[in-house]
N, C-alpha and C positions, 0 to 999 in steps of 0.2 A: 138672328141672321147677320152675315156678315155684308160688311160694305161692300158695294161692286164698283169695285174701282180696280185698272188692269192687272192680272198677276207680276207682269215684267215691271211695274211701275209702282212700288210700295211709296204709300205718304201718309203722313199722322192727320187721315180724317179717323172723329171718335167711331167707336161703332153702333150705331143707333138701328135699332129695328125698324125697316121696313124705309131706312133714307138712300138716295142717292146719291153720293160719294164722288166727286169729278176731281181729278189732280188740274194744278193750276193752267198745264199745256191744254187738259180737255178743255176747262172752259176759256179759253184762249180761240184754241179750234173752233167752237161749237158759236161762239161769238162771231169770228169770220163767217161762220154760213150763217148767221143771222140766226140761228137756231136757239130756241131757248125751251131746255127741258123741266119737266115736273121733278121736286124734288123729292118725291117717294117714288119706290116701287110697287109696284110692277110699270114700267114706261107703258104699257097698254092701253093704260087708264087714261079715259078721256079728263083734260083740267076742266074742270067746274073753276067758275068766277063771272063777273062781269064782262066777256069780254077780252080779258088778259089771262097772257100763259102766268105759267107758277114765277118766271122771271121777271114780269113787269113788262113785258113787250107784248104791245097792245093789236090784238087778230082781228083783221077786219079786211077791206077789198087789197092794200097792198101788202099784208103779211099774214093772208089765212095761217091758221093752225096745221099744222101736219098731222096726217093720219096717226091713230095709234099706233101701229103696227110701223112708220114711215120713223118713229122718235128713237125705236129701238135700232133700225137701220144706219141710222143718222150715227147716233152712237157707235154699234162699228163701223163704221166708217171714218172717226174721228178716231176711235184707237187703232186703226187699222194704218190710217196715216202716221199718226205717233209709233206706231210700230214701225213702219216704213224709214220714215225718218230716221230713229235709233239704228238701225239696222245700216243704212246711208254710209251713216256717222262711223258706224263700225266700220264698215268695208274702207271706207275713207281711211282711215285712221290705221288698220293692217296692211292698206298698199301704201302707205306713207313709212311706217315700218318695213316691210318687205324694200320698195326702194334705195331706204335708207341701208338697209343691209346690201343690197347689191352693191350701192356704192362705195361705200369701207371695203367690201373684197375685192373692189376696180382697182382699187387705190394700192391695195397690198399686193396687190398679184404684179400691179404695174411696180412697184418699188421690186418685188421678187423679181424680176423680169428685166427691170435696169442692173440689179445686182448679176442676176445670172451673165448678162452681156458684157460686163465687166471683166468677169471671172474667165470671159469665155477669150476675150482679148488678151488678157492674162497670158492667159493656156496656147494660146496659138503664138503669140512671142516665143514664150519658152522652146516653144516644141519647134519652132525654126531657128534659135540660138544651138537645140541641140544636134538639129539637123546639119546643121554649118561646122558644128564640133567633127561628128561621126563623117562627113564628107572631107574633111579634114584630115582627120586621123587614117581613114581607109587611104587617104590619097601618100601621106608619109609613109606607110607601112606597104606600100604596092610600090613606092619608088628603091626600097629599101630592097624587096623581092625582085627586083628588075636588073639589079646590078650582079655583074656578073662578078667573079673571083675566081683567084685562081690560087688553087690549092698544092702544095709541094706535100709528097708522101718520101721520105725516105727509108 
């Protein structure tokens, strides 16, 4: 039988029949809630001992034992967290990307956008140098049409 330890979460425990497998976050987690599981399966199983779970942590009035059925619970809920968690981290980690890309195209749109203004300055010069030309020239060429002459035919 294979370890049961989470599919999203590969770790080099060996594979031993019939043990329980915890990557180092589970037993991290399962330590915060004070929880200490058996280390074979089936989690169902009541621990037989004196007294203490499979971990050394001793059941009596301030740490009963948790039900059987309450170890397996416990357990998803610790990978369920560790799932959560990763999942965080992703989301984290893609809107930190995503923003980061928004702001490289802030950045260039805003340089494209000084340059266009530029360009556009440019453009509006020119086109009133040429305006002042063509007002110019229509004005020499209308004073030229205005003058009168007088022609001898013999």
């Amino acid at each position: 039988q294979r370890c049961q330890a989470p599919p999203a979460r590969p770790h080099a425990c060996p594979v031993i029949s019939r043990q329980l497998c915890l990557t180092e976050e589970e037993k991290r987690l399962l330590a915060q809630e004070g929880v200490t599981l058996p280390g074979t399966l089936p989690l169902t199983q009541v621990c037989v001992g004196r007294g203490r779970g499979a971990g050394g942590l001793v059941w009596g009035r301030a740490h009963p034992p948790p039900p059987p059925q309450a170890e397996e619970r416990i357990l998803k809920k610790v990978r369920r967290k560790i799932r959560n968690k990763q999942s965080a981290q992703d989301s984290r980690r893609r809107k930190k990307e995503y923003l980061d890309g928004l702001e490289s195209r802030a950045a260039a749109c805003s340089a494209q956008n000084q340059e266009l203004r530029k360009k556009v300055q440019e453009l509006e010069k020119r086109n009133g140098s040429l305006l002042r030309q063509l007002q110019a020239l229509i004005k020499r060429t209308s004073n030229k049409a205005a003058q009168t002459s007088t022609c001898v035919l013999v």
